[in-house]
ROGU-516664 format. One record per residue (C-alpha): residue number from 1; residue in three letters; chain; x, y, z. Coordinates in Angstrom, 2 decimals. Layout:
// residues N
resi/resn/chain/east/north/up
NUM/ALA/A/X/Y/Z
...
// end
This chain:
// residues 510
resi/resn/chain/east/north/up
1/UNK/A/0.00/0.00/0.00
2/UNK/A/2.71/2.25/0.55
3/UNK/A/3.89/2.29/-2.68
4/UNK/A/0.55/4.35/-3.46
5/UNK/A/2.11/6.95/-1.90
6/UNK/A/5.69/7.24/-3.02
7/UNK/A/4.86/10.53/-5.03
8/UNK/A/4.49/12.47/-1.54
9/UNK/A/6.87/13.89/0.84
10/UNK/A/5.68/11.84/3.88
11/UNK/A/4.87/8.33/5.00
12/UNK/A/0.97/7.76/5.21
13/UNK/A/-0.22/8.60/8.92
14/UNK/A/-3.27/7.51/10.09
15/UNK/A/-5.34/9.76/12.67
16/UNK/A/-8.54/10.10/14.18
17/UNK/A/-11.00/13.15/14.23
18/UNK/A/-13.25/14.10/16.73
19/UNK/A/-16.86/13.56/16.01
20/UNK/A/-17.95/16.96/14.99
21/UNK/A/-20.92/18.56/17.85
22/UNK/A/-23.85/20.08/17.25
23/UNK/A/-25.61/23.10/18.81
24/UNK/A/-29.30/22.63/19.73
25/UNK/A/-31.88/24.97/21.88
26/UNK/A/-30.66/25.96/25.26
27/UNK/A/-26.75/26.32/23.63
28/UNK/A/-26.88/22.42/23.97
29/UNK/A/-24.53/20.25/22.49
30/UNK/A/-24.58/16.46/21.13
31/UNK/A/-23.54/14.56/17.86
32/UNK/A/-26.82/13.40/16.56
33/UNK/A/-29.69/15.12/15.75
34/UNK/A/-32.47/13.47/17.12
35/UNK/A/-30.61/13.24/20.36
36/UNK/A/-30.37/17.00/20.50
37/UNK/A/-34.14/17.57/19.25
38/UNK/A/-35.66/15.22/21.71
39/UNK/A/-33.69/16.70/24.18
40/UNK/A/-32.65/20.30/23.38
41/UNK/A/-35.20/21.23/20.89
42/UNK/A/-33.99/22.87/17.62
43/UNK/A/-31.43/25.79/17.81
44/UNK/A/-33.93/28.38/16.53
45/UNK/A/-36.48/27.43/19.36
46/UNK/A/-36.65/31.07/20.79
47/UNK/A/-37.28/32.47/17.14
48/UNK/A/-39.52/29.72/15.59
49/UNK/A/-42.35/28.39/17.64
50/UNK/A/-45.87/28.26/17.62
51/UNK/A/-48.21/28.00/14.53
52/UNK/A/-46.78/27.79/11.08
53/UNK/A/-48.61/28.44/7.47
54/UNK/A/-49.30/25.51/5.78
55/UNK/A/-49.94/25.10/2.22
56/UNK/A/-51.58/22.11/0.41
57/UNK/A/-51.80/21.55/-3.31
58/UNK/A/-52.84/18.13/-5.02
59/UNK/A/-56.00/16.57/-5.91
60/UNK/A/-58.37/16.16/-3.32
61/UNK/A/-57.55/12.70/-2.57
62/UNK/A/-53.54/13.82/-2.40
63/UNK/A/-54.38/16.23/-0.20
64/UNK/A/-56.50/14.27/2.24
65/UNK/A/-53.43/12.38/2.81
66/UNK/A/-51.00/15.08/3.48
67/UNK/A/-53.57/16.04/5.80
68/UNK/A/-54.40/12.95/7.46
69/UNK/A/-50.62/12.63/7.98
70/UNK/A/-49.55/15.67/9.12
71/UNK/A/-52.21/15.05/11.82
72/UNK/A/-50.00/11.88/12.89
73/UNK/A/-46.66/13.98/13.22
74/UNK/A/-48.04/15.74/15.97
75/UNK/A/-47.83/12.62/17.85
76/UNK/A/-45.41/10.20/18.67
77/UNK/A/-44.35/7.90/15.27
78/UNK/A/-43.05/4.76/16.91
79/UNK/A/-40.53/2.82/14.60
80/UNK/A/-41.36/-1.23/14.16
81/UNK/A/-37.88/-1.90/15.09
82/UNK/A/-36.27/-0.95/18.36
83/UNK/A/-33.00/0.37/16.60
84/UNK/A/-34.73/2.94/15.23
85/UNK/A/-35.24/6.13/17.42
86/UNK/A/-39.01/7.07/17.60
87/UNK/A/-40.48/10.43/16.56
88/UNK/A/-42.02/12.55/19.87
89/UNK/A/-44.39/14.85/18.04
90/UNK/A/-43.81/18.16/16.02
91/UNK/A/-44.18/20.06/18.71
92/UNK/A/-42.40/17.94/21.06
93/UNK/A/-39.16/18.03/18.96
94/UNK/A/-39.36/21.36/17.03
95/UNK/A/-41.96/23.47/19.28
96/UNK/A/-44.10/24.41/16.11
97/UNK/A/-47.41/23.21/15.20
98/UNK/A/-49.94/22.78/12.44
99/UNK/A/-53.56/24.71/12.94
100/UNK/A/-55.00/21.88/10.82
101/UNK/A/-58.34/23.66/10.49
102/UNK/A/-56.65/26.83/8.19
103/UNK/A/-54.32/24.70/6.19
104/UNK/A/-54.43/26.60/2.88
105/UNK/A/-55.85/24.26/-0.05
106/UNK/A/-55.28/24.27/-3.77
107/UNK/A/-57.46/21.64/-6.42
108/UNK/A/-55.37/19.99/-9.29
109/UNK/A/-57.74/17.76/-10.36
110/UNK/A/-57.21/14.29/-11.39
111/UNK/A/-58.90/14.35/-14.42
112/UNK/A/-56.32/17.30/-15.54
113/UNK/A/-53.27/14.98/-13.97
114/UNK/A/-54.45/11.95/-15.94
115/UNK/A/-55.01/13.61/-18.88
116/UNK/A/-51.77/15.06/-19.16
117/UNK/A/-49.95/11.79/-17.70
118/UNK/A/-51.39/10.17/-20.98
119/UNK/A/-49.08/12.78/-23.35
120/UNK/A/-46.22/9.72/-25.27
121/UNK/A/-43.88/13.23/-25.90
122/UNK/A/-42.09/13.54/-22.59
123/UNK/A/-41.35/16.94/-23.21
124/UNK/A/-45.55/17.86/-23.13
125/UNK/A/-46.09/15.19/-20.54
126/UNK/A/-43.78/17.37/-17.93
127/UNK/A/-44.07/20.94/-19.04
128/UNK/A/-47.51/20.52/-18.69
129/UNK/A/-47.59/18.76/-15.41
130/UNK/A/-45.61/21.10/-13.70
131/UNK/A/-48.00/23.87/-14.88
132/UNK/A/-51.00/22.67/-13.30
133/UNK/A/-48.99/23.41/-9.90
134/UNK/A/-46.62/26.04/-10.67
135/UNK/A/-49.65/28.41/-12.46
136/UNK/A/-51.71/27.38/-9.24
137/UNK/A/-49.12/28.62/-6.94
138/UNK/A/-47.90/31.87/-8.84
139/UNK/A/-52.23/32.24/-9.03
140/UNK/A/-52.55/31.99/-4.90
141/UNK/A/-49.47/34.32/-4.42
142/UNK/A/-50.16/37.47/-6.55
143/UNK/A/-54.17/36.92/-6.07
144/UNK/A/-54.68/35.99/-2.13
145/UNK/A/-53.59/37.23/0.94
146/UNK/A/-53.72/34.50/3.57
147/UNK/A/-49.48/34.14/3.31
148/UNK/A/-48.47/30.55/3.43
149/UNK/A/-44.82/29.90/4.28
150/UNK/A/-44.49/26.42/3.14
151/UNK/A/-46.38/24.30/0.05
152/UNK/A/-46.53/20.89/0.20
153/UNK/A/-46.91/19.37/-3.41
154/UNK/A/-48.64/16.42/-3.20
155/UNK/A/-48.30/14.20/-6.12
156/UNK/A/-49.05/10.76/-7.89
157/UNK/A/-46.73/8.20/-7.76
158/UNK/A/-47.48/8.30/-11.65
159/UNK/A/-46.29/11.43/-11.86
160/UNK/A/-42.81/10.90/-10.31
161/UNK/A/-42.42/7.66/-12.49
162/UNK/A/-43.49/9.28/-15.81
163/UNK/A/-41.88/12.51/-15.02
164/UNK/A/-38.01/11.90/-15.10
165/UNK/A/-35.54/11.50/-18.11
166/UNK/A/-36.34/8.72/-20.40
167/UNK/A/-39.43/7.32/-18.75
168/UNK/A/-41.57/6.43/-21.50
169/UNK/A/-44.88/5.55/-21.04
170/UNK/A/-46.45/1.53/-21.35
171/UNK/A/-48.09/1.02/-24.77
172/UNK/A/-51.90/1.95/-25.03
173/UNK/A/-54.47/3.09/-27.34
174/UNK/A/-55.50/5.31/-24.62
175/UNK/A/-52.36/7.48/-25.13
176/UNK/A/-51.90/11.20/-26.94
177/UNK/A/-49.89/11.45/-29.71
178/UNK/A/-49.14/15.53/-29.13
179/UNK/A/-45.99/17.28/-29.92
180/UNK/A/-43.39/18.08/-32.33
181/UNK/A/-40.33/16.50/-34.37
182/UNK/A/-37.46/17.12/-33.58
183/UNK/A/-36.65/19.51/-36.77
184/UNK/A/-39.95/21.39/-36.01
185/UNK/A/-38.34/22.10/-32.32
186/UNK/A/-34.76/23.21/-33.26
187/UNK/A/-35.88/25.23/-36.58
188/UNK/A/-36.49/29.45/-36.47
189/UNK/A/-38.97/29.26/-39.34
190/UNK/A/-42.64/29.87/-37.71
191/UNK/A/-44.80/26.72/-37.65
192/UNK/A/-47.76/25.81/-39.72
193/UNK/A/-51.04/26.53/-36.51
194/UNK/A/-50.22/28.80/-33.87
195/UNK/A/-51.37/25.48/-31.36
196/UNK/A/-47.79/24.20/-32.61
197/UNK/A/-45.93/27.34/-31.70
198/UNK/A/-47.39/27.02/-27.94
199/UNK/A/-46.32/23.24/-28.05
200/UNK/A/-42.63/24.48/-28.68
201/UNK/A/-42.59/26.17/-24.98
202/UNK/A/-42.16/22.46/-23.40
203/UNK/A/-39.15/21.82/-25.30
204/UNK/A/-37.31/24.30/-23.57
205/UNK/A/-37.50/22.55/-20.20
206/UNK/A/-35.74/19.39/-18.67
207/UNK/A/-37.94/16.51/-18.59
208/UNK/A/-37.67/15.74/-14.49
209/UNK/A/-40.96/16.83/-12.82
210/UNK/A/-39.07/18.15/-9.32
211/UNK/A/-36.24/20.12/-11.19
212/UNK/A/-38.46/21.54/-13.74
213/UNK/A/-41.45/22.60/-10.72
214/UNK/A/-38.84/23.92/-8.64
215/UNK/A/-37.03/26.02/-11.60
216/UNK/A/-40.45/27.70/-12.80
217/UNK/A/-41.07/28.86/-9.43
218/UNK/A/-37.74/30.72/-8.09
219/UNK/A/-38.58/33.77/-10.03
220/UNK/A/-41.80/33.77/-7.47
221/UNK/A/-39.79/33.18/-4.04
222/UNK/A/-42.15/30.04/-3.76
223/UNK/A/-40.77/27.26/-0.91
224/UNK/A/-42.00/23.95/-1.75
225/UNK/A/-42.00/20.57/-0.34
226/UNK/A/-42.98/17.80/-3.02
227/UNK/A/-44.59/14.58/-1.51
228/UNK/A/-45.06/11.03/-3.21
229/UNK/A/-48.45/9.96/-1.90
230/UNK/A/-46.26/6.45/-1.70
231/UNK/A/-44.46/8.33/1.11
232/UNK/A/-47.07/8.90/3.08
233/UNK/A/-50.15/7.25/2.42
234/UNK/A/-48.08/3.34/1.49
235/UNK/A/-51.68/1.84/3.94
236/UNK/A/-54.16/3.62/1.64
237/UNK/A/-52.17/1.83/-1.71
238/UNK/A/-50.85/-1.06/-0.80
239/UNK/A/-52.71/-4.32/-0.68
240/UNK/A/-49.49/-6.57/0.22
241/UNK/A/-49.29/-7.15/4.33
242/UNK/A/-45.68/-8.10/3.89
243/UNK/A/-44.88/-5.01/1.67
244/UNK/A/-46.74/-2.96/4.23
245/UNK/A/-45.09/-4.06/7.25
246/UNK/A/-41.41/-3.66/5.09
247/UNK/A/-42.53/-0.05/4.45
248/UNK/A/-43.83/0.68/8.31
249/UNK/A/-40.08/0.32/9.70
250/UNK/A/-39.12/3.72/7.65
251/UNK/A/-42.37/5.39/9.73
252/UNK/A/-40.30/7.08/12.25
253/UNK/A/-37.08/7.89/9.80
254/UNK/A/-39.82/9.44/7.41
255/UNK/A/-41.80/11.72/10.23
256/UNK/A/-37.79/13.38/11.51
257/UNK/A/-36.80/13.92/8.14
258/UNK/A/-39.92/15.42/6.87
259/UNK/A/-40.40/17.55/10.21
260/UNK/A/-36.51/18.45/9.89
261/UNK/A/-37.17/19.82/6.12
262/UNK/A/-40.21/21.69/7.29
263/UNK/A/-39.13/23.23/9.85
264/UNK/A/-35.77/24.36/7.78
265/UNK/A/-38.19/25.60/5.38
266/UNK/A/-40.55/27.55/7.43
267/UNK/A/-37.74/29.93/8.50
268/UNK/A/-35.98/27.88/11.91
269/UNK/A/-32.50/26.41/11.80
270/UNK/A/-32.93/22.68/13.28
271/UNK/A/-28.99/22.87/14.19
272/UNK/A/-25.90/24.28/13.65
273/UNK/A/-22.49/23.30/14.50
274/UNK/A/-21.17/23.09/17.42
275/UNK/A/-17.31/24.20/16.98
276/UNK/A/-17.68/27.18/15.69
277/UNK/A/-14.99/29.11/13.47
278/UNK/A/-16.29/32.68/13.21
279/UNK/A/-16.03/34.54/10.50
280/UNK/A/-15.37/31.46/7.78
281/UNK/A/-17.14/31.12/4.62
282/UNK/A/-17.53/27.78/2.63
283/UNK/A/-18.12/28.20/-1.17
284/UNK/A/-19.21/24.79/-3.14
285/UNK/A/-18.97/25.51/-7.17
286/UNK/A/-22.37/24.35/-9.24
287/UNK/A/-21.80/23.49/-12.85
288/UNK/A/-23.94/22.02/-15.40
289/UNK/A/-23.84/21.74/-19.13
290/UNK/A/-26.97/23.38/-20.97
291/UNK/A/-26.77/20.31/-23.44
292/UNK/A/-25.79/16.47/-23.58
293/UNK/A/-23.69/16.97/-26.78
294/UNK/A/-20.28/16.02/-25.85
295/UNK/A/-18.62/18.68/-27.87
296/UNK/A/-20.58/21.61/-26.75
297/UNK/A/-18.91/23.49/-24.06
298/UNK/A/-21.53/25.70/-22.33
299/UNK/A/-22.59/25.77/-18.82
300/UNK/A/-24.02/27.58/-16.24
301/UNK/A/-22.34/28.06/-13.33
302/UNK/A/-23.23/29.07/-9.75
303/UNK/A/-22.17/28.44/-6.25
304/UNK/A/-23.89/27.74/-2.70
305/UNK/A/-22.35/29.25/0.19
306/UNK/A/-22.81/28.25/3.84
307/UNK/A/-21.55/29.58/7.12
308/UNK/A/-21.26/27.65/10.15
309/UNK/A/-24.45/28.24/11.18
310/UNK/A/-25.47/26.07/8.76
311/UNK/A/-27.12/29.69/6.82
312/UNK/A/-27.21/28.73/3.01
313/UNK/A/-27.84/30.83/-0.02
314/UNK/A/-27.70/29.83/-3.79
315/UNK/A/-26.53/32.47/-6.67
316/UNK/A/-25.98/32.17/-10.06
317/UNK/A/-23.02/33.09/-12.22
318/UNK/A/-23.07/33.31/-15.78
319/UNK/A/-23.30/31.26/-19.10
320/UNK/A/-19.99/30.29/-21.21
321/UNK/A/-17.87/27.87/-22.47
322/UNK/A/-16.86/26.57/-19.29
323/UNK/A/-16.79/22.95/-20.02
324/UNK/A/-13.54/21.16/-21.75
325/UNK/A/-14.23/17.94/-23.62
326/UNK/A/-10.50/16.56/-23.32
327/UNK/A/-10.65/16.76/-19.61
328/UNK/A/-14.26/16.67/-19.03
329/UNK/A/-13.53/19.14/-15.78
330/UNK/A/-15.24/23.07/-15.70
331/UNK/A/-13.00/26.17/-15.25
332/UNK/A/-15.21/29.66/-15.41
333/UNK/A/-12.72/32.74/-16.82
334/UNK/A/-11.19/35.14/-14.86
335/UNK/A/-14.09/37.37/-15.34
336/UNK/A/-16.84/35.18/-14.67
337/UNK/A/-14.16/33.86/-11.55
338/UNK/A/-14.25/37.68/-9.79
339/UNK/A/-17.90/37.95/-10.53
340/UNK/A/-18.70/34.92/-8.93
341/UNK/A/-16.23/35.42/-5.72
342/UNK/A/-17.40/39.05/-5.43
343/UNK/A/-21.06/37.91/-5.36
344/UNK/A/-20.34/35.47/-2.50
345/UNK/A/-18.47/38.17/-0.55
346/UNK/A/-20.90/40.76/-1.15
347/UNK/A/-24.04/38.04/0.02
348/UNK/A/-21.71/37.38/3.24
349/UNK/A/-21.24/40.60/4.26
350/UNK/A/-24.73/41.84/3.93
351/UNK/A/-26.67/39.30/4.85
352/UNK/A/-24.56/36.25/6.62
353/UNK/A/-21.60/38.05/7.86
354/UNK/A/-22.93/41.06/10.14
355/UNK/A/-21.57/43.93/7.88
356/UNK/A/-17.80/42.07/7.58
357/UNK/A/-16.63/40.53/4.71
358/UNK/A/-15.35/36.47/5.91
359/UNK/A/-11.67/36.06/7.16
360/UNK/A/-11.18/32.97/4.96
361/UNK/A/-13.33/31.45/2.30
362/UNK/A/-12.76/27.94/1.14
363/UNK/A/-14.24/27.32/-2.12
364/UNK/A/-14.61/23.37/-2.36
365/UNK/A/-15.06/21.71/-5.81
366/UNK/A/-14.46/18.04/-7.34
367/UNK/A/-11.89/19.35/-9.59
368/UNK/A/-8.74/21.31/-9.74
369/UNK/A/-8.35/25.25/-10.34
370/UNK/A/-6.89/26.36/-13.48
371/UNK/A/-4.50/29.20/-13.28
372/UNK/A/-7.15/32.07/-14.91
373/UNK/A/-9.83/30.93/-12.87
374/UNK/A/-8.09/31.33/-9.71
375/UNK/A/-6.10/34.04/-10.71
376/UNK/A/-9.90/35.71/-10.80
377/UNK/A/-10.58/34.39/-7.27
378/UNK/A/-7.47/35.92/-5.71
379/UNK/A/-8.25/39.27/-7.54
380/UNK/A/-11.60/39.63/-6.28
381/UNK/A/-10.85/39.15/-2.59
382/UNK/A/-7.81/41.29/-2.34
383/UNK/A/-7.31/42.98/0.80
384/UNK/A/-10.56/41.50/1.87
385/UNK/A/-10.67/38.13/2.66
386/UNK/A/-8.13/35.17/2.62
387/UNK/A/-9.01/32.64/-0.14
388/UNK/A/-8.19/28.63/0.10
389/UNK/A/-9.40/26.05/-2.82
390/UNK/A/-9.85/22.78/-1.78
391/UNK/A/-10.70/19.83/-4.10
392/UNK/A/-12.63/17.25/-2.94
393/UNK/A/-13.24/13.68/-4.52
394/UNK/A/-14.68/10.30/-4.17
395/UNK/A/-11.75/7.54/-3.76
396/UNK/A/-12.13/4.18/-4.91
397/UNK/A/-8.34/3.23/-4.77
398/UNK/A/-8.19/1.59/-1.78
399/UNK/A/-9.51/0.31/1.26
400/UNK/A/-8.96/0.02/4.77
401/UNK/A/-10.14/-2.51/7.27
402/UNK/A/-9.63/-3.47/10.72
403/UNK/A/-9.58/-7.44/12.93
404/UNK/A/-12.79/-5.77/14.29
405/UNK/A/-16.65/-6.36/14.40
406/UNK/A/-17.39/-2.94/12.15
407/UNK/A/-15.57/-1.26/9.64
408/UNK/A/-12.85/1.66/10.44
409/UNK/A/-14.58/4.20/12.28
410/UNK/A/-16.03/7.75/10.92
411/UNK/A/-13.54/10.19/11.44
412/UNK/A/-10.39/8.36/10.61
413/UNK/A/-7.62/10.45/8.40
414/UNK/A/-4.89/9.38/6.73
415/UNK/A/-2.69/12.44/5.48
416/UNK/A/-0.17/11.71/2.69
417/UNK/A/1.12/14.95/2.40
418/UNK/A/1.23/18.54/3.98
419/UNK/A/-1.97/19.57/1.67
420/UNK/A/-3.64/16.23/0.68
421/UNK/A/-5.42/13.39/2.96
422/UNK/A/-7.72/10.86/2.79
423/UNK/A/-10.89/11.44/5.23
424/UNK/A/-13.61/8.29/6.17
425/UNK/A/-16.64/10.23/6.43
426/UNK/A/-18.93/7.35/6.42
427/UNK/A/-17.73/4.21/8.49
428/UNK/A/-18.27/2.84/12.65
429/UNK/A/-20.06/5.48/14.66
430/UNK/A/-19.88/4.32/18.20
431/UNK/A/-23.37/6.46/19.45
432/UNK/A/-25.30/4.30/16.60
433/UNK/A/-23.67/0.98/17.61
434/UNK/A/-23.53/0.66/13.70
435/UNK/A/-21.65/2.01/10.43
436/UNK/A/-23.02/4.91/8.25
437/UNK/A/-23.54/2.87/5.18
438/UNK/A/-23.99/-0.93/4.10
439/UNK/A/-20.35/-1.88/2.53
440/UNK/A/-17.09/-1.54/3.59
441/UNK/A/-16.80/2.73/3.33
442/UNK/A/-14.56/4.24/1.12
443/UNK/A/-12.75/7.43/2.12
444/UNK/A/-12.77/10.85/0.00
445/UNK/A/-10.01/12.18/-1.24
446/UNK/A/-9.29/16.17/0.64
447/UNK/A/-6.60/17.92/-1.10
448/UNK/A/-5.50/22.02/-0.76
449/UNK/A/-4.62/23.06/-4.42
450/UNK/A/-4.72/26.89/-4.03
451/UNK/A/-3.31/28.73/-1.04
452/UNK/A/-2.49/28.14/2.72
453/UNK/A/-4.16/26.01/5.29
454/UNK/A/-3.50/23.36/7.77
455/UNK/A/-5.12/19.98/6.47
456/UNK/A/-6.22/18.49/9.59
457/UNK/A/-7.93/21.73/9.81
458/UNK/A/-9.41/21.28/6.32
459/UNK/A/-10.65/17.76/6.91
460/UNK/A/-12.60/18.77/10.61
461/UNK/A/-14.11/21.86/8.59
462/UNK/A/-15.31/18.99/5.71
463/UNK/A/-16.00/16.63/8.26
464/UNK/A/-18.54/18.97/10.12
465/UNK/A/-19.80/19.79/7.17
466/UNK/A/-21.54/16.58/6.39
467/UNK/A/-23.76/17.25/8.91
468/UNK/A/-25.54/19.97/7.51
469/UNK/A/-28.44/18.41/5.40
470/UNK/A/-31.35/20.11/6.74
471/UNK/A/-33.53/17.69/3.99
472/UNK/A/-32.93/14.62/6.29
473/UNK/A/-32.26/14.07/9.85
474/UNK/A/-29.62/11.38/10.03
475/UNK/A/-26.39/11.28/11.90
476/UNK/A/-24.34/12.75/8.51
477/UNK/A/-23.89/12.47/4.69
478/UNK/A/-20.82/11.06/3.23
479/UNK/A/-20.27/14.38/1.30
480/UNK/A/-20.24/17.98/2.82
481/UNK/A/-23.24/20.27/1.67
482/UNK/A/-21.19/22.24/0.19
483/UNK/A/-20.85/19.47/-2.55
484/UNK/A/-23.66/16.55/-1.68
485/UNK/A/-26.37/18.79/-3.72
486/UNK/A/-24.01/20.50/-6.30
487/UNK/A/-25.53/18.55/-8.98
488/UNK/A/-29.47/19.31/-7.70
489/UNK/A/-29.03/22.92/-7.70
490/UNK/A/-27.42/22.56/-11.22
491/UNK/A/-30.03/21.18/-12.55
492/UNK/A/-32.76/23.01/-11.10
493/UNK/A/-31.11/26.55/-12.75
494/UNK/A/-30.73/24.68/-15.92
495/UNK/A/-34.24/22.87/-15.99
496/UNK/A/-35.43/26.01/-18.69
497/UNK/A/-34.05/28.15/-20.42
498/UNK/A/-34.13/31.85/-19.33
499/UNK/A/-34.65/30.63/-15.64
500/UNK/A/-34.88/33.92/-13.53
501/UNK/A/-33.54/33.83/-10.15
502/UNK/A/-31.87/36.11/-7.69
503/UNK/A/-29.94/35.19/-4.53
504/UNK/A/-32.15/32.73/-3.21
505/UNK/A/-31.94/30.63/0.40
506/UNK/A/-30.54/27.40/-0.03
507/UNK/A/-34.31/25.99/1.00
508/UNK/A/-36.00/26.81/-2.27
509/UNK/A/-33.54/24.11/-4.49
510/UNK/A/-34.75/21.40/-2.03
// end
């Protein structure tokens, strides 16, 4: 194994990092989340408590279910296994509740749903799906004035299976035949009926139901939360005892990671971490290519930035020819690399960073930093701000493992270098008597490319990071958040074209 290493100046040495803490109500502090909830309550429990506005959309049977189960998360959701921790109640764990009584309610019918779920053209099938909610929702928000913080989109299973990339619907006569070839959508000459001009609006989106809904309603500052009824209503569909009783031992994981997202998205911060470096900014770079032609180098690119309060925004840079073929890795110019670092630092200073611009800011991506690019980033925070780029990966190349019941614990670091190391951020945790994952974990590869910085310092900052997914409530991810929904966000500001957006909370991509 050493031998792997022969290219750096040190031999491989193995060390172990503290679990990261979290901060809960109360200034408490404890590793897991549920621990803290159940015993702390969230960290925004003086701010957010009481009542919150609820919003409902779906058919009438989809929203009978939402209903019917939001009633059951203000009670206790007891998990069919003892390993499991069980849910105490919304209010119990996150001191807000539901007035179930004025739960705003919008109608998309099924007869529109199936009708549209019948379109063969994927393309029509979506862009008209997502237009039965997202016209509904811009409708309620310019037209009523009951506000509604959070939406719950309740939908078919149908609709999730028929509404992603390359699901094609089964063979039937009952089907529509309705849309365009594929010369009538990328020609400029006007078509034949002004019925096939309108058709030509769908081709313009992604086909992927969640990405495209989300995209079409940024410009309106909507926060959704879209529901399979599978999720919550598996009793109501299900005929199969044993496929029933498979699905109740999720119950408990379902109600803390659906509470956890709602109450992230009605305004309160469920955590944030516990070892705090003031003053530190963590940029993850979003890229995605506008097209699936190999050749074609455009690409939008953004960036998320959090703070360790766990505080998230979303912004987006610009459009260009960001993406190279040979190496299949993104580099923005130098331009486009000072617009992007001076947005981040101007959103930090305004509205994370108490009227100071951050100390450091470590901008994380998969890749490395090419010498106009970062030339760009250094410009921009001159005599501002210290700048460190860090490139994270996946590692596949080897393995370690241990004359032990479990795997090598979370935490463990192997540094091969003064900037690189190797950092388990899945493997044994001892408070779950278990490992974070089924196989044997593979570590991810930490390495500073640009600038200064300690890397045991580097890999605690990464390792606390993975435990800032406010969209589940599990010990942590195996990828910090500045990177573990890179790809989402990408592909929620490229679901259209002309997608309008400003700088957005990190809760309307999720």
């Amino acid at each position: 194994m050493m031998k792997s290493f022969e290219i750096y100046n040190q031999q491989p040495e193995l060390s172990f990092l503290r679990e990261p803490t979290l901060s809960f109500g109360h200034g408490q502090t404890t590793a897991d989340p549920r621990d803290g909830l159940m015993l702390y309550g969230p960290f925004d429990s003086r701010k957010m408590k009481g009542q919150v506005n609820i919003g409902v959309i779906g058919s009438s049977t989809q929203r009978r279910y939402m209903i019917e189960y939001l009633q059951k998360l203000h009670g206790p959701v007891l998990p069919s296994e003892t390993a499991r921790p069980f849910f105490p109640g919304l209010e119990t764990a996150f001191g807000i509740h539901i007035n179930l009584d004025n739960i705003v309610e919008i109608e998309v019918s099924d007869n529109e749903v199936n009708k549209y779920l019948s379109y063969e053209d994927g393309n029509q099938r979506v862009h008209n799906l997502t237009n039965l909610f997202a016209d509904a929702l811009a409708r309620y928000v310019r037209e009523e004035e009951r506000p509604v913080t959070l939406w719950f989109v309740v939908i078919q299973d149908d609709i999730y299976k028929f509404g992603r990339p390359k699901s094609r619907l089964p063979k039937s006569d009952g089907n529509i035949k309705l849309g365009l070839k594929k010369k009538q959508v990328q020609g400029n000459q006007s078509l034949l009926f002004p019925e096939m001009e309108e058709l030509r609006d769908a081709y313009d989106f992604e086909i992927n139901f969640h990405n495209q809904l989300k995209a079409k309603l940024l410009s309106e500052k909507i926060v959704t939360q879209i529901i399979r009824e599978g999720t919550i209503a598996y009793r109501h569909l299900e005929q199969d005892e044993k496929k029933i009783k498979q699905l109740a031992v999720f119950d408990s994981a379902k109600a803390w990671n659906i509470s956890t997202t709602m109450y992230y998205k009605v305004g309160g911060l469920p955590w944030r971490l516990g070892d705090i470096r003031e003053d530190v900014c963590y940029l993850g770079l979003v890229y995605k290519k506008l097209n699936d032609d190999p050749n074609n180098r455009s690409a939008c690119c953004a960036a998320q930035m959090f703070i360790d309060s766990g505080d998230g925004m979303v912004f987006r840079g610009n459009i260009g020819n960001f993406f190279n073929p040979k190496t299949k890795e993104f580099h923005v110019s130098e331009k486009d690399a000072i617009d992007l670092i001076t947005q981040s630092l101007e959103v930090f200073k305004e509205k994370l960073g108490k009227g100071k611009y951050p100390k450091e800011i470590f901008v994380h991506a998969k890749t490395y930093f090419d010498d106009k690019e970062w030339k760009g980033f250094a410009d921009a925070v001159e005599g501002k701000s210290k700048i460190i780029g860090v490139r994270i990966q996946s590692s596949g190349a080897f393995k370690l493992y241990r004359q032990f019941s479990f795997c090598v614990p979370r935490g463990m670091m192997m540094t091969v270098g003064t900037t690189k190391a190797f950092l388990w951020t899945k493997g044994f945790v001892p408070r779950l008597q278990t490992q974070v994952g089924l196989e044997v974990p593979n570590p991810i590869s930490v390495e500073i490319t640009r600038g200064n910085a300690d890397i045991k310092q580097v890999c605690k900052d990464v390792l606390a990071l993975t435990k800032l997914n406010y969209n589940a409530c599990i010990f942590a991810d195996g990828q910090p958040v500045t990177l573990r929904f890179a790809d989402s966000i990408g592909e929620v500001l490229t679901a259209g074209k002309n997608i309008t957006t400003g700088i957005l909370p990190f809760k309307h991509y999720l």
